[in-house]
C-alpha positions in Angstrom: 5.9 -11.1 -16.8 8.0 -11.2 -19.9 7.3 -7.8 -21.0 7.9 -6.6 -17.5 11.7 -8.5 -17.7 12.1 -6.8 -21.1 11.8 -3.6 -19.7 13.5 -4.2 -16.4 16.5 -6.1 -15.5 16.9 -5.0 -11.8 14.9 -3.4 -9.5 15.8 -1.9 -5.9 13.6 -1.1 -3.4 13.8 1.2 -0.5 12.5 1.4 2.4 11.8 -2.4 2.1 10.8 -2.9 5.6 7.0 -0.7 4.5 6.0 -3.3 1.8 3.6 -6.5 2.7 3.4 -10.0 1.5 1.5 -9.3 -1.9 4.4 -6.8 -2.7 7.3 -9.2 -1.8 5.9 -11.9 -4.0 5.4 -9.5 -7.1 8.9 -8.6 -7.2 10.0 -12.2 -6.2 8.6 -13.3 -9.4 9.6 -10.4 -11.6 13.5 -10.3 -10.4 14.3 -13.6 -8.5 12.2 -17.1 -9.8 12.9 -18.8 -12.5 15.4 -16.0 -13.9 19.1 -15.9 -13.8 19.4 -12.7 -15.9 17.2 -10.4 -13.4 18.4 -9.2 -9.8 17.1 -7.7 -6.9 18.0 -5.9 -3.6 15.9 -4.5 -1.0 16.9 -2.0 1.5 15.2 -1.3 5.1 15.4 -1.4 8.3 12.3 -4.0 10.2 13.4 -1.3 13.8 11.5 1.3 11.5 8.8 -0.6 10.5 5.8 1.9 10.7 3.2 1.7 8.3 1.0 -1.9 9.5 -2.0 0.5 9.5 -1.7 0.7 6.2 -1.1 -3.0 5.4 2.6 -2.7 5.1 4.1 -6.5 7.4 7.2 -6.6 8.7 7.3 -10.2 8.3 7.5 -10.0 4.4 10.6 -8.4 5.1 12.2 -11.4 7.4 10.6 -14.1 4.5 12.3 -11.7 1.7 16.1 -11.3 3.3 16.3 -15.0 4.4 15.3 -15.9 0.7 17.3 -13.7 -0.9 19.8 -14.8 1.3 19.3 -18.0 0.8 20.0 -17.5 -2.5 23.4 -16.5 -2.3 22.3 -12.5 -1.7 25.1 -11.0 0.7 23.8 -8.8 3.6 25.2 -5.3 4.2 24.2 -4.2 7.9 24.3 -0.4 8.4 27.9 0.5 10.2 27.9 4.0 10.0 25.1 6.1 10.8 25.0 9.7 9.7 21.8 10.9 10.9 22.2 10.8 14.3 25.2 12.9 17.0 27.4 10.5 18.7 25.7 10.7 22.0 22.3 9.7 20.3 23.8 6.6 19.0 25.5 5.5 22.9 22.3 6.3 24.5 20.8 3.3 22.0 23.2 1.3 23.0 22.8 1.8 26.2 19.1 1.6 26.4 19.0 -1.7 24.1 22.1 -3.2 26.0 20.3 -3.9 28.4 17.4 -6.6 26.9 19.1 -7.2 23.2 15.4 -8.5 22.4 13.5 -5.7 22.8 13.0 -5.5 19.1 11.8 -9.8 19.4 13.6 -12.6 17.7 14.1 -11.5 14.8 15.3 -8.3 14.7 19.3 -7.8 16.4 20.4 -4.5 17.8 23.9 -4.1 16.5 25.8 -2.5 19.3 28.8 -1.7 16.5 26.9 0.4 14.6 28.7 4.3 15.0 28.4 7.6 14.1 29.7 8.9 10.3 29.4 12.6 12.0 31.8 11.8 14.7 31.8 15.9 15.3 27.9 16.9 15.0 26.5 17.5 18.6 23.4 19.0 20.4 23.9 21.9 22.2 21.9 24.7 23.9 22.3 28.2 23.5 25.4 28.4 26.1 27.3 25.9 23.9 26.5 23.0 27.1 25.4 19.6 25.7 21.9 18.3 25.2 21.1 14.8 26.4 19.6 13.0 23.0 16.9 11.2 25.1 14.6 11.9 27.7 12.9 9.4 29.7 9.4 10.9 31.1 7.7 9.4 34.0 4.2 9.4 34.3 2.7 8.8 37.8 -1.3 7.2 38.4 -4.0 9.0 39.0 -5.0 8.9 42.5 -6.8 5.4 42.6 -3.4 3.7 41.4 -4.6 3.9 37.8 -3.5 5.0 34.1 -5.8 6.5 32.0 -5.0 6.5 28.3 -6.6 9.8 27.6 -4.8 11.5 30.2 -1.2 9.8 29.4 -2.3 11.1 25.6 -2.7 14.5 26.7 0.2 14.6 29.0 1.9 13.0 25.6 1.0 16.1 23.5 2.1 18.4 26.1 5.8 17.2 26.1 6.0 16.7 22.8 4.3 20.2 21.7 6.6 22.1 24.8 9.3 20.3 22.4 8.7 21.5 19.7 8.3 24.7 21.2 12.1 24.3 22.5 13.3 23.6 19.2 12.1 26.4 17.1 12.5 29.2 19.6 16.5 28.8 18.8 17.1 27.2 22.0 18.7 24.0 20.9 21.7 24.0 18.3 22.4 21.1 15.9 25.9 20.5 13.5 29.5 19.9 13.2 31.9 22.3 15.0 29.8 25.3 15.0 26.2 24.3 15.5 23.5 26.1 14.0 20.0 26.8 15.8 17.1 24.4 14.1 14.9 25.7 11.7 11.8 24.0 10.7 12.1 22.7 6.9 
């Protein structure tokens, strides 16, 4: 522990939201007990919390912030969001308007959150606008019932046809002029 405070006086951590309990309590007690000379912040998101296969708990996150908070850390919530076109952002807010706990008690939706690409759209080839979601509809099978192999398959359909739609050019992505999408 000393050696590890001699080399390192602060330590911030991405994608917070991905680490577990044994994670949260190694930095704890590196950066936060017992000093005064260390510091520590955490960014992350718990919406986009995706790695519990792998171990990674959400709920490490929620003990971490209110600790940290707790101890006087100040919270900076995400305002501007410049990864996503306008109309993706109001179709959030309109999907999660509707039951704000969606996400569970812990986790808000913050309906003031905005885009920092106010101009960037999605657009098909004729220039017309793209709607950012698209809500799929899956009906039973004959006897009334869902059958999670099928809904897989019909998954992989959609999604692959999208992909499909993306790469042949016929959606366009950016500011003013959009550009087609090219795989990276």
């Amino acid at each position: 522990l000393r050696r590890l405070r001699e080399q390192f006086r602060f330590a911030l951590i991405d994608e917070f939201q991905d680490t577990d309990e044994i994670q949260w309590r190694i930095f704890r007690t590196i950066f936060v007990d017992g000093t005064k000379e260390h510091g520590l912040w955490v960014v992350g998101d718990p919406k986009q919390s995706i790695y519990g296969f792998r171990g990674a708990d959400v709920f490490a996150w929620f003990e971490a912030t209110e600790f940290l908070e707790s101890k006087g850390a100040p919270r900076h919530p995400l305002q501007r969001n410049f990864r996503s076109t306008p109309d993706m952002i109001r179709a959030h807010h309109r999907f999660f308007e509707t039951d704000p706990s969606f996400f569970g008690e812990h986790i808000d939706y913050d309906p003031e959150v905005e885009s920092g690409v106010p101009e960037t759209r999605l657009v098909d080839r004729n220039g017309q606008a793209v709607s950012p979601v698209e809500v799929t509809r899956l009906l039973p099978d004959r006897g009334g019932k869902f059958y999670a192999d099928r809904i897989r398959e019909a998954e992989a359909r959609l999604v692959t046809a999208e992909i499909g739609r993306i790469l042949d050019g016929s959606l366009l992505y950016g500011e003013r002029t959009p550009e087609p999408i090219a795989p990276q």
